[in-house]
TORROLUM-990531 format. One record per residue (C-alpha): residue number from 1; residue in three letters; x negated, y, z. Coordinates in Angstrom, 2 decimals. Each point is the difference from the previous one (the first is absolute). Example, Ala and Ser with C-alpha at 12.3 -4.5 7.8 and 13.67 -1.06 7.14 Angstrom:
BEGIN
1;ALA;-12.30;-4.50;7.80
2;SER;-1.37;3.44;-0.66
This chain:
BEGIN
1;UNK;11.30;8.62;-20.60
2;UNK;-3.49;1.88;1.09
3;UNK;-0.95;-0.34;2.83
4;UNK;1.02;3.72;1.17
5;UNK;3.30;-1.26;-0.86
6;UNK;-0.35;-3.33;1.72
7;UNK;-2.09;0.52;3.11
8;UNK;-1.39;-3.71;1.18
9;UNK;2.41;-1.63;2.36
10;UNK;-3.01;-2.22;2.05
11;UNK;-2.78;1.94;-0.29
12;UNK;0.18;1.94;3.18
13;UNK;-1.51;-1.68;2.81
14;UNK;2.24;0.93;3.23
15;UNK;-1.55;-1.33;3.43
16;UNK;-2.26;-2.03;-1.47
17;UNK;-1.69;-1.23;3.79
18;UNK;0.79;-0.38;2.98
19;UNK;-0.19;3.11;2.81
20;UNK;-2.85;1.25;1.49
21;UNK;-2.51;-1.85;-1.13
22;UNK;-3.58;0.81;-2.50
23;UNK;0.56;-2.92;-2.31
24;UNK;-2.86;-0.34;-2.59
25;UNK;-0.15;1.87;-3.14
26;UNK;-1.54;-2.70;-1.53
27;UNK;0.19;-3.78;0.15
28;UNK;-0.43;-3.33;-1.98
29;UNK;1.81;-0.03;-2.98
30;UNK;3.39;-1.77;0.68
31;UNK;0.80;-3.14;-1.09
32;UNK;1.61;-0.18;-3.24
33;UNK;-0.63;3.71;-0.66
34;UNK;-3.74;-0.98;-1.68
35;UNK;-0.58;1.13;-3.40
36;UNK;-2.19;-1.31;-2.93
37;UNK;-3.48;1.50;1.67
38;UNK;-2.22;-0.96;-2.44
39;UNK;2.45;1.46;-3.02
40;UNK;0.56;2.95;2.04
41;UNK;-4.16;0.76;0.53
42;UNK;-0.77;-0.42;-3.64
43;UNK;2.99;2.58;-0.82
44;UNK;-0.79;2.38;2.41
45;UNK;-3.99;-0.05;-0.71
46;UNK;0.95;1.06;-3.54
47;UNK;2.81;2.36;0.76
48;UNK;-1.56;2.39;2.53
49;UNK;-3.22;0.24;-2.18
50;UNK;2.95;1.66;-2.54
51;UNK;1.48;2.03;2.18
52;UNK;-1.14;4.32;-0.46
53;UNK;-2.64;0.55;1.81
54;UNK;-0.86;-4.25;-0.24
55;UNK;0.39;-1.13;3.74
56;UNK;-3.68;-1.69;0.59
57;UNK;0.70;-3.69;1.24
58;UNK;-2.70;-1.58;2.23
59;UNK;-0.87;-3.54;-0.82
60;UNK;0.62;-1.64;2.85
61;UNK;2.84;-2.89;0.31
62;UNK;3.85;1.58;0.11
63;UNK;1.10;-0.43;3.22
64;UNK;3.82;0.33;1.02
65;UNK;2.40;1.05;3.23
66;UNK;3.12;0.48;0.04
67;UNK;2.06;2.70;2.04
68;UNK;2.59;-1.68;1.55
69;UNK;2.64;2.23;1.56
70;UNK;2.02;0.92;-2.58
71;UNK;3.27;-1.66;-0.90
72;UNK;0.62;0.55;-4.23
73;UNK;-3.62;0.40;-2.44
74;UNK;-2.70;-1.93;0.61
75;UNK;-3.31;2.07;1.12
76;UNK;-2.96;-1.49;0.05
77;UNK;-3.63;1.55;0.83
78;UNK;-2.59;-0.74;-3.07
79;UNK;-3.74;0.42;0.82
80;UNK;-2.85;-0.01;-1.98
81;UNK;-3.07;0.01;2.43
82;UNK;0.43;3.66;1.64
83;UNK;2.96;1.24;-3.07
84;UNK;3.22;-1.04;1.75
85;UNK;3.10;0.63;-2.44
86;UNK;3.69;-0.35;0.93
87;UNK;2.18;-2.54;-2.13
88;UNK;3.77;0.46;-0.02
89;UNK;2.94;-2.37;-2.19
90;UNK;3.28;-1.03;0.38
91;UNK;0.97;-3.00;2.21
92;UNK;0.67;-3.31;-1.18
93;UNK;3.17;-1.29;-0.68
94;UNK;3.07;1.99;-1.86
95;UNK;-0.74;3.82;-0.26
96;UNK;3.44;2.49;-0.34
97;UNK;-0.03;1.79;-3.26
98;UNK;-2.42;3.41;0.58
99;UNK;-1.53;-1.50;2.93
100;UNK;-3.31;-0.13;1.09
101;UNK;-1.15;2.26;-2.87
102;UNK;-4.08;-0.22;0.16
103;UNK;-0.06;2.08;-3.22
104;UNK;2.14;2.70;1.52
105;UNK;-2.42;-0.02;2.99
106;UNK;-3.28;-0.12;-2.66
107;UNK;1.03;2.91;-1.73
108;UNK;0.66;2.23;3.25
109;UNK;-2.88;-1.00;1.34
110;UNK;-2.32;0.50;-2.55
111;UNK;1.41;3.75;0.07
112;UNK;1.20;1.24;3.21
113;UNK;-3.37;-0.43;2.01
114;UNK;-0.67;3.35;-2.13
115;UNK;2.46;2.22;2.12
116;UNK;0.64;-2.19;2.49
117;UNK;-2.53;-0.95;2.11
118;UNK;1.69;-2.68;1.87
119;UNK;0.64;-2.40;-3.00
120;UNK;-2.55;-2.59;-0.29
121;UNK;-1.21;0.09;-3.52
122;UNK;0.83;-2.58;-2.55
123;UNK;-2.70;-2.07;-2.50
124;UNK;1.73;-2.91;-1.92
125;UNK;3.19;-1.22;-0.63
126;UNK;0.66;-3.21;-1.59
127;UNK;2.89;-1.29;-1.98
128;UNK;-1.68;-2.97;-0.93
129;UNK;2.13;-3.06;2.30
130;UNK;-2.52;-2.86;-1.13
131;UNK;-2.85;1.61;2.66
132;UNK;2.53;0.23;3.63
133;UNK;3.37;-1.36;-1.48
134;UNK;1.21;3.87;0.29
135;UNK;-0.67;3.54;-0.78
136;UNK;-2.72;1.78;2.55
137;UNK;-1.64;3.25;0.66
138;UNK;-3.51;0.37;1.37
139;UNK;-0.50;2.87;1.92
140;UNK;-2.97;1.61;2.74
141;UNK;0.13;-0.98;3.79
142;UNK;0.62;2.52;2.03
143;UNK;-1.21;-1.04;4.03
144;UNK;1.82;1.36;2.57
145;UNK;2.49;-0.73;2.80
146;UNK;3.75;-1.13;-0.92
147;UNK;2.29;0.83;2.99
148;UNK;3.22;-2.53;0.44
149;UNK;1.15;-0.75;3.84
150;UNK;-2.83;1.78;1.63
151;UNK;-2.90;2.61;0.72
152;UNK;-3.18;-2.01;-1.70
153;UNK;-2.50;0.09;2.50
154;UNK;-2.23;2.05;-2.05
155;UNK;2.62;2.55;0.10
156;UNK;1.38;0.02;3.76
157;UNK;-2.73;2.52;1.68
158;UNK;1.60;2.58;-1.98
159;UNK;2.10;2.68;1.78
160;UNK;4.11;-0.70;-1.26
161;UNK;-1.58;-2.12;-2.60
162;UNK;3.91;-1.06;-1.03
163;UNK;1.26;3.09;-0.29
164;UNK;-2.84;1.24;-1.88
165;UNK;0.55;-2.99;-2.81
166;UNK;2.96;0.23;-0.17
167;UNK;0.41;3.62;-0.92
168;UNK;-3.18;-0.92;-2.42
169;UNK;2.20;-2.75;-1.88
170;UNK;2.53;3.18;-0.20
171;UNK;-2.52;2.22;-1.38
172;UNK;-1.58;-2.48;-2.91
173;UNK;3.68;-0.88;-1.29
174;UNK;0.48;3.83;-0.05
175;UNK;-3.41;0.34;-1.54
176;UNK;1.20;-2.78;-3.15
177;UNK;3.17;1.77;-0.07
178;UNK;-1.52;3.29;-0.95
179;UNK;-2.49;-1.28;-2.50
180;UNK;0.17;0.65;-3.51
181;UNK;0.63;-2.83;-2.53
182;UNK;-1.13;2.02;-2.33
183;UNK;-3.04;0.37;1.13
184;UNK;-1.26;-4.07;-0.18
185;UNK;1.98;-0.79;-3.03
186;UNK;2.89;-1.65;1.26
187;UNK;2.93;2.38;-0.88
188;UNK;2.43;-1.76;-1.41
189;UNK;-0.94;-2.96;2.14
190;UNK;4.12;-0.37;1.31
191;UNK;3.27;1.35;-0.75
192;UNK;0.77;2.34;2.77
193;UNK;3.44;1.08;-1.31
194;UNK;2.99;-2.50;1.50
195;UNK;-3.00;-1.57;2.01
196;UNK;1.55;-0.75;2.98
197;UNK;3.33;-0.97;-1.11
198;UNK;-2.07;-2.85;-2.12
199;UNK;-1.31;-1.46;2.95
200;UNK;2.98;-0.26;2.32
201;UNK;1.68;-1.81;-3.28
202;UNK;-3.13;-2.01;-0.05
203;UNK;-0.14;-1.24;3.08
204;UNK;3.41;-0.11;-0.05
205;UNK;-0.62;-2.64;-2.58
206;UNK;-2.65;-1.77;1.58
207;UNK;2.08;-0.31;3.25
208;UNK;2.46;-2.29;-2.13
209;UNK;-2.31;-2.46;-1.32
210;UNK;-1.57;-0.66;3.54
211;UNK;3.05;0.52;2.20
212;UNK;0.90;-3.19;1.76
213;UNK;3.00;-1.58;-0.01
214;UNK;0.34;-0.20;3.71
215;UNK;-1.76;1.64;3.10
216;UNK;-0.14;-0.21;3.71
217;UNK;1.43;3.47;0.09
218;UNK;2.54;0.20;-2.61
219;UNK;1.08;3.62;0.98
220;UNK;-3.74;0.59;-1.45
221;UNK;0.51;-1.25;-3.12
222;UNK;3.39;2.41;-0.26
223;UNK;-2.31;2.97;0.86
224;UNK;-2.43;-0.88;-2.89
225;UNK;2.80;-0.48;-2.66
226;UNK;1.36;3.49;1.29
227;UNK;-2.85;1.64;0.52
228;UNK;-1.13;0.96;-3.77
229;UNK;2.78;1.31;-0.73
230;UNK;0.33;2.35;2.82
231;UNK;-3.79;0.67;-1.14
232;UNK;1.11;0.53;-3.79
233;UNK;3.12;2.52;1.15
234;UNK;-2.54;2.46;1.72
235;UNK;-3.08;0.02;-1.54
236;UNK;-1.56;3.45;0.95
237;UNK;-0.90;2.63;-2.83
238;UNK;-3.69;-0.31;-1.34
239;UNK;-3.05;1.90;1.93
240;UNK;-2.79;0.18;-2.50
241;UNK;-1.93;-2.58;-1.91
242;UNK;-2.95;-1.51;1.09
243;UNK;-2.15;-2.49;0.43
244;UNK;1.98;-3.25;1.89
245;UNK;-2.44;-2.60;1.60
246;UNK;3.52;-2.40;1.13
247;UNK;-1.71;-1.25;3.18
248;UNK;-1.71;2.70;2.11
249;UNK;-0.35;-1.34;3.56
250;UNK;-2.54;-0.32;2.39
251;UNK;-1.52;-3.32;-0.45
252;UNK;-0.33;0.77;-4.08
253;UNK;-2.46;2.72;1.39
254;UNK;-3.75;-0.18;0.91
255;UNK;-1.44;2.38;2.37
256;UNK;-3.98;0.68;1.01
257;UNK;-0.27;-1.43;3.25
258;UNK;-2.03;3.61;0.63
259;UNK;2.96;2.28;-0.84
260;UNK;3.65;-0.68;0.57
261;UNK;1.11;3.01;-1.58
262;UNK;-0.50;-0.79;-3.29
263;UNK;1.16;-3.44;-1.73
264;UNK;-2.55;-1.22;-2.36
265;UNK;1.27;-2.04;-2.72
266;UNK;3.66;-0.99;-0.53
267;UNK;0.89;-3.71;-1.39
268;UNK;2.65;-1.92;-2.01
269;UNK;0.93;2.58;-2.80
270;UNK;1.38;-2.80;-2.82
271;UNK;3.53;2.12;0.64
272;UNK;-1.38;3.09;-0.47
273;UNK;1.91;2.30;-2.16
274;UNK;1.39;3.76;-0.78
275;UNK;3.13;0.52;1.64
276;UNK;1.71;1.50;3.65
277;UNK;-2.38;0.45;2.49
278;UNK;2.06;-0.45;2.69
279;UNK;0.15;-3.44;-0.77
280;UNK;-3.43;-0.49;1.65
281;UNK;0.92;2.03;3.47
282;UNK;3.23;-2.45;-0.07
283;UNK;-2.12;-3.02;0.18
284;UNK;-2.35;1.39;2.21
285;UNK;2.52;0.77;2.22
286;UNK;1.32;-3.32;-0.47
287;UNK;-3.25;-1.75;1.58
288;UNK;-0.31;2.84;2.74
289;UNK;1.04;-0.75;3.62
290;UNK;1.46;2.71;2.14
291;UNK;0.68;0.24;3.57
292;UNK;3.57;0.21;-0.67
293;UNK;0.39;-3.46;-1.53
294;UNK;2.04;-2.89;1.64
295;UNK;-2.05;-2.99;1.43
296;UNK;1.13;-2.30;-3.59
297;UNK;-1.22;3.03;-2.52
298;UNK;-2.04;-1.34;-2.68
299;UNK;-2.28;2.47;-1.31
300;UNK;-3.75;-0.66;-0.48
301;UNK;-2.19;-2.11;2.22
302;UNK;0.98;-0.57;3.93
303;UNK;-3.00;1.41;1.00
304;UNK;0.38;3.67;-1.61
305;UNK;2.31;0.56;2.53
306;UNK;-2.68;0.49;2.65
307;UNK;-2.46;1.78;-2.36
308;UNK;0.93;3.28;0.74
309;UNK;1.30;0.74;-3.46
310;UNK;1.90;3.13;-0.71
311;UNK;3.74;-0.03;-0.29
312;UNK;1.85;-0.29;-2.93
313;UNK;1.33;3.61;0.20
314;UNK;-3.72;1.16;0.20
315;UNK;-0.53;-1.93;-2.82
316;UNK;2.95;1.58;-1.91
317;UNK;-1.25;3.83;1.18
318;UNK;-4.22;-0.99;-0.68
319;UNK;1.32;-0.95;-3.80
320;UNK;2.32;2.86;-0.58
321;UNK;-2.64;2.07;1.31
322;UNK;-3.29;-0.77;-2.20
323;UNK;2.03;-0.41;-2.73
324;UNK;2.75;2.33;0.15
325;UNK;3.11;-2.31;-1.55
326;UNK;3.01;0.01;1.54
327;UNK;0.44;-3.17;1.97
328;UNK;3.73;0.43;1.05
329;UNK;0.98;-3.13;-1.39
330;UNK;-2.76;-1.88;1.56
331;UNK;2.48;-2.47;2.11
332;UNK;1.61;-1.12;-3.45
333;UNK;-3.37;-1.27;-1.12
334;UNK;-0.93;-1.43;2.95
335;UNK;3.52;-2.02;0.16
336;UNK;-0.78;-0.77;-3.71
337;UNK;-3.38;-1.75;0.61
338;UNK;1.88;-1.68;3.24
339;UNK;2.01;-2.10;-1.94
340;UNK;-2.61;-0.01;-2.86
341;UNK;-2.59;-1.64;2.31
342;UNK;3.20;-2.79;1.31
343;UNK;-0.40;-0.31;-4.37
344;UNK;-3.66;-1.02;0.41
345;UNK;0.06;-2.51;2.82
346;UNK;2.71;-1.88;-1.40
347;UNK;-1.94;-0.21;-3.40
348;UNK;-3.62;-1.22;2.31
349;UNK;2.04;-2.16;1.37
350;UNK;1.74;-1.77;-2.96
351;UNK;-3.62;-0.49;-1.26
352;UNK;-1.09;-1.74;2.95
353;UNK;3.73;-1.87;-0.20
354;UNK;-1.24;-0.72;-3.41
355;UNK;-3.36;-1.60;0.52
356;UNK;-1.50;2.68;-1.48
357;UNK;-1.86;1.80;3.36
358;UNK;-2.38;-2.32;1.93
359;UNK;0.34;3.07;2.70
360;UNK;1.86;-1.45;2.90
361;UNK;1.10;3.94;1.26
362;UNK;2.48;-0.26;-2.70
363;UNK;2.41;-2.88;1.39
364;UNK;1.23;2.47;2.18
365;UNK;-0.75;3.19;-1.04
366;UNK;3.98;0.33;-1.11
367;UNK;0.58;-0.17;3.30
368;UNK;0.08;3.92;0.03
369;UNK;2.46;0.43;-2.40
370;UNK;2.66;0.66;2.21
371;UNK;-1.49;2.96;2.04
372;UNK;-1.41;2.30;-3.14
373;UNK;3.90;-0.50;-1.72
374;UNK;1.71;1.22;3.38
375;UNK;-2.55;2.81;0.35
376;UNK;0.44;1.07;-3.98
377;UNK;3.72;-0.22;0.85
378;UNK;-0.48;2.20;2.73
379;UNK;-2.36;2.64;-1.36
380;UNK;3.10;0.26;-2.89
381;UNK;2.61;0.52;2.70
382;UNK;-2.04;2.87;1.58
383;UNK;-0.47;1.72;-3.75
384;UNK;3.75;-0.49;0.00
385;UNK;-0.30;-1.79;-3.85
């Protein structure tokens, strides 16, 4: 299957540390997660020469970081003297079929940046497993401020600084959503009709091969099974086709520390396809706390809670406005990427279970399961499907 058809099970990166707290952006690369340097610099001196216009590659010594917060691909921060690059491939260990697709990501990249200011522009993708054991993408580095469990303090002396980003996050999904494919080349880059009946039976397929045999809360697992097909039953009638990034939240966006209004760059688009756009309001309404939520909701980090971020409703009414669609059948989307994101822990998690994640978040990231299957059980129940 493509990987329209087949959106990655592990590659989004839910909660990836702890509440209200700035952790670094960059760090020491992790143990086990080093790649061959020395292969990698020759490569890469060669390759961005070729690249149109030729990137111009200082001689200094390749240095390398490594940014450490997310939970799926492995980023890493690749400087030559003052020409800082971003590197970005698939995690060790077994990789689902249409997962972690660094050419997908190359070839958006290396076109969207031209109507969509936001992307980060792509330079080099390689196919070629004998120089990092795995297909990468090098792309530019975009500086900025990532926002997770709390106001950066770079950020705080603005006036409603979380409402203000949050109804920026709003307006740059809006903004993809209403770009033209067309216009960058990238057309026929998914298969929008029966697009979101392929990926409930996708992740309804993905959910079997990582479903455990037991659980804590059995009455979970029961939701899960039933879940998909309640999902399947009611799937809503098609908006429009357009551009579908497949993890729009607010810590895959970078904002100026200067202007919260306006989110710089967006991140992560290796699941980036042509399809429902309502998809991408479903998950972000998936990681967005509300004041209505119970104290065991599990949406986003702890900390956005307190941030002053708009409701979910004003997200809903910000998104129908600037892009006129009719979001009506919001809630079914959002109950969707519920029970797709209970889908995605339980797939970090059998990684880690596998030896395959050095990241010790992921013994227990599972533990949420429960919580995001009630609340896509519930959202259902108030749709009446």
């Amino acid at each position: 299957m493509s990987a329209d058809e087949q959106t990655p099970a592990d590659e989004q990166t839910p909660w990836d540390t702890p509440p209200d707290e700035h952790p670094p952006e960059l760090a020491p690369v992790r143990p086990g997660e080093d790649l061959d340097w020395p292969r990698l610099e020759a490569y890469l001196r060669d390759a961005l020469t070729r690249t149109d216009p030729p990137v111009d590659v200082p001689a200094d010594a390749m240095s390398v970081m490594q940014f450490p917060n997310g939970s799926a691909n492995l980023t890493y921060l690749i400087r030559f003297g003052d020409q800082e690059f971003v590197l970005r491939r698939p995690p060790f260990g077994r990789v689902a079929p249409g997962a972690h697709d660094m050419k997908r990501e190359y070839r958006v990249l290396s076109r969207l940046w031209r109507v969509f200011d936001r992307a980060p522009r792509a330079y080099v993708f390689c196919d070629d497993h004998d120089i990092v054991g795995s297909d990468f993408v090098v792309m530019e580095r975009r500086v900025g401020e990532v926002v997770r469990g709390a106001v950066p303090p770079t950020m705080a002396h603005h006036r409603d600084v979380g409402r203000r980003m949050g109804f920026a996050v709003v307006d740059a999904m809006a903004d993809l959503h209403l770009a033209d494919p067309a216009a960058c080349g990238l057309e026929d880059l998914g298969r929008p009709d029966g697009f979101v009946q392929r990926q409930v039976e996708g992740w309804s397929t993905r959910w079997g091969l990582v479903r455990p045999d037991e659980h804590a809360d059995p009455d979970a697992l029961d939701l899960m099974d039933r879940v998909p097909e309640r999902l399947a039953a009611s799937i809503p009638p098609p908006t429009r086709a357009s551009f579908v990034h497949n993890d729009l939240k607010l810590d895959n966006c970078q904002f100026d520390p200067a202007d919260p209004d306006r989110v710089a760059a967006i991140f992560d688009w290796d699941m980036t396809t042509l399809g429902e756009p309502l998809v991408d309001l479903g998950t972000l309404l998936n990681y967005w706390p509300d004041p209505s939520d119970g104290p065991d909701a599990s949406r986003g980090h702890e900390g956005m809670r307190t941030m002053g971020l708009p409701r979910r409703a004003e997200v809903v009414a910000r998104y129908r406005d600037r892009t006129g669609f009719d979001t009506s059948e919001a809630g079914w989307f959002e109950a969707f990427a519920q029970w797709k994101t209970a889908v995605v822990i339980q797939q970090l998690h059998d990684r880690w279970r596998r030896g395959e994640s050095t990241d010790p978040r992921m013994e227990t990231i599972a533990d949420r399961l429960p919580v995001l299957a009630r609340t896509s059980a519930r959202l259902l129940d108030e749709l009446g499907t």
